[in-house]
C-alpha distance (Angstrom), angle and dihedral (degrees) to the residues before:
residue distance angle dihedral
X1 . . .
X2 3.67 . .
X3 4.31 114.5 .
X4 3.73 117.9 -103.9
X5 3.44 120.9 -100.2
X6 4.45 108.5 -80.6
X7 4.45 83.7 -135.2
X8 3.45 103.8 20.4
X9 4.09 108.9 -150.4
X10 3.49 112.7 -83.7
X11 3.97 134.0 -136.5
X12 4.44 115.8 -124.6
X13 4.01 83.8 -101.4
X14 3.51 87.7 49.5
X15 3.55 105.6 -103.5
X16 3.84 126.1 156.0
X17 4.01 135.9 173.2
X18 3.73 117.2 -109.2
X19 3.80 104.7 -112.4
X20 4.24 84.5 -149.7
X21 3.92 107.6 46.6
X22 4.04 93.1 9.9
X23 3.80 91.0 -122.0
X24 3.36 130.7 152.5
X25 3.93 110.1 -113.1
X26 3.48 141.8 146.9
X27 4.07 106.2 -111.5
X28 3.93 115.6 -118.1
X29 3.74 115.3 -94.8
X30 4.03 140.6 -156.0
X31 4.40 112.0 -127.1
X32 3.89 115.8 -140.8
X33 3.98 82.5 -95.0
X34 3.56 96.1 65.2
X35 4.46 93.4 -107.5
X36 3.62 111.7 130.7
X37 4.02 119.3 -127.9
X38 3.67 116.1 -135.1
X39 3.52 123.2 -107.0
X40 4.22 110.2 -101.8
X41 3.66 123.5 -144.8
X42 3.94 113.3 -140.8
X43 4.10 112.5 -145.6
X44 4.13 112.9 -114.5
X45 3.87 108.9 -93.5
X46 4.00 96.3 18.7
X47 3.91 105.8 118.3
X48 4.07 114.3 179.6
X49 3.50 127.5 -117.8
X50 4.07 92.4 -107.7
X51 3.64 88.3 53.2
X52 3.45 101.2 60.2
X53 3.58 120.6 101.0
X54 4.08 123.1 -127.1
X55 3.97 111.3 -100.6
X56 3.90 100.3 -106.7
X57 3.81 121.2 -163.5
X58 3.88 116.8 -128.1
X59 4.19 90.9 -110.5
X60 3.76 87.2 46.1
X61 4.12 96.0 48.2
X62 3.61 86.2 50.3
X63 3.90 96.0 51.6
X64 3.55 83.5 48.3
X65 3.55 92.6 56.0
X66 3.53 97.5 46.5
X67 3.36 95.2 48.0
X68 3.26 118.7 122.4
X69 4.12 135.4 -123.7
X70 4.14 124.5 -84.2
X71 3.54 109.2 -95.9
X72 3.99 93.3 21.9
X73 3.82 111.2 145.1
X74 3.79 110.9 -142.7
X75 4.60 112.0 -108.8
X76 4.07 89.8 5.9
X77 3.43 103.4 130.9
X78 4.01 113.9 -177.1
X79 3.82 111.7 -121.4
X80 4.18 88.1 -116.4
X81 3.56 90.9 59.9
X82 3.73 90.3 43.1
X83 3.76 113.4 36.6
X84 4.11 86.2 60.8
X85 3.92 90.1 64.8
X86 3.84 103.6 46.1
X87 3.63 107.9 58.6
X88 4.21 90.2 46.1
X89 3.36 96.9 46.6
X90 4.31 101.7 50.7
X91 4.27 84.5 31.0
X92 3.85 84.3 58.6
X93 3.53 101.9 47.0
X94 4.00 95.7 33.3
X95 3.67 100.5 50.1
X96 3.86 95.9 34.1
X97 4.08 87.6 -145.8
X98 3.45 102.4 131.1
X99 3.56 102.3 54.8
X100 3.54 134.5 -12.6
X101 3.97 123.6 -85.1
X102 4.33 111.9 -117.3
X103 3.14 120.7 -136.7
X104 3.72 103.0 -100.0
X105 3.72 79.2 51.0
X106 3.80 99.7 54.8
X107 4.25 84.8 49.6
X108 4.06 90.1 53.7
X109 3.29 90.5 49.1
X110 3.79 99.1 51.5
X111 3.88 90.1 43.1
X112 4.19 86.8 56.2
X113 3.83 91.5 47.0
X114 3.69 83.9 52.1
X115 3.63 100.5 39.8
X116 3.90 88.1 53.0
X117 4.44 101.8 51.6
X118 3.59 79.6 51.8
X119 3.58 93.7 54.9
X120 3.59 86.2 38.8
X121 4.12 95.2 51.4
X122 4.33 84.7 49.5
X123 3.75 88.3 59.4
X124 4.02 98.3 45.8
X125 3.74 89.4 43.5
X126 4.11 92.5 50.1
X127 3.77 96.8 36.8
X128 3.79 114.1 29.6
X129 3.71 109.1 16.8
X130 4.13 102.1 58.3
X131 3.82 104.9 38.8
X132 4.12 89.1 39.8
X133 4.08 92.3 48.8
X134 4.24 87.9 44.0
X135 3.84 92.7 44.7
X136 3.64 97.7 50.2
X137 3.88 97.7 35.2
X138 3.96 83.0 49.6
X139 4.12 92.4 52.3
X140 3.74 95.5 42.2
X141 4.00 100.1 48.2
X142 3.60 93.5 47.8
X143 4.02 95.7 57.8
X144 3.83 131.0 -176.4
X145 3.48 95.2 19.7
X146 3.67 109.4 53.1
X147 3.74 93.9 46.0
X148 3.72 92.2 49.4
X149 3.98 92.2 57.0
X150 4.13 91.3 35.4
X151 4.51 85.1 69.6
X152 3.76 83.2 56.0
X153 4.24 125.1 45.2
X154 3.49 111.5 -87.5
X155 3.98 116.5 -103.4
X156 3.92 118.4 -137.2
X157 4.07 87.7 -99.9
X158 3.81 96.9 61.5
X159 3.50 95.5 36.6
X160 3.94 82.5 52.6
X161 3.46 96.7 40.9
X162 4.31 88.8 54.1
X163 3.93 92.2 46.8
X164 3.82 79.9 52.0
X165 3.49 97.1 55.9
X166 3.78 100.6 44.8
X167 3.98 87.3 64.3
X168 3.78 115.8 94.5
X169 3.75 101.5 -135.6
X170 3.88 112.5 -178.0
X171 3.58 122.5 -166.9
């Protein structure tokens, strides 16, 4: 048989169990002058008025259960938590090793592959296709003198003088 506890836990009132006889009793204690209080035996059933707990309605238990930590910043996640999740979830639905893909699945996943090289295309034709074709069709028409300064960094004027010449002025 295992020892009792050397302070058993103790209720708000103060209230502990009697490792020996497994009574309820409040434990002997020493006064600032040094006398020592006797130890009190609480009746079975009797519960003090600091020990009992606040009526809570079933909505407000919840809430209190749900509640979350001090200090807790609302959608932080800590990278432990997170990290886990990632990698499982894509690896599952990428590599289709788990379990097999159904067929709505399989049609989802075809309409998100497509959804994204679309996506893909809009970016490559708003980023890289216009200011590339303009650039190039700007340093080729002018001749001599734009590859001549291109070799060397580009002073204010020139760079001027191109941003100048992409503009469609009409008069």
């Amino acid at each position: 048989m295992s020892r009792p506890p050397i302070k058993p836990d103790k209720t708000t009132a103060g209230i502990a169990v009697d490792p020996y006889t497994q009574r309820r009793v409040i434990p002997e204690s020493r006064r600032p002058d040094g006398t020592v209080r006797k130890e009190i035996k609480i009746r079975p059933g009797f519960t003090p008025q600091e020990d009992v707990k606040r009526f809570r309605g079933t909505r407000q238990a919840q809430m209190d259960s749900n509640q979350l930590p001090k200090g807790h910043i609302v959608g932080w996640v800590a990278p432990s938590i997170a990290a886990p999740k990632k990698p499982g979830a894509s690896g599952a639905a990428a590599s289709g090793a788990d379990k097999p893909l159904s067929k709505s699945a399989k049609k989802n996943a075809k309409r998100k592959e497509k959804r994204e090289e679309t996506h893909s295309q809009k970016i490559k034709d708003n980023w890289e296709d216009e200011d590339e074709d303009d650039d190039a069709g700007g340093k080729e028409s002018k001749g001599g003198s734009t590859t001549s300064t291109s070799d060397k960094t580009p002073d204010a004027a020139d760079m001027l003088a191109e941003e100048m010449d992409k503009l469609n002025v009409k008069k």
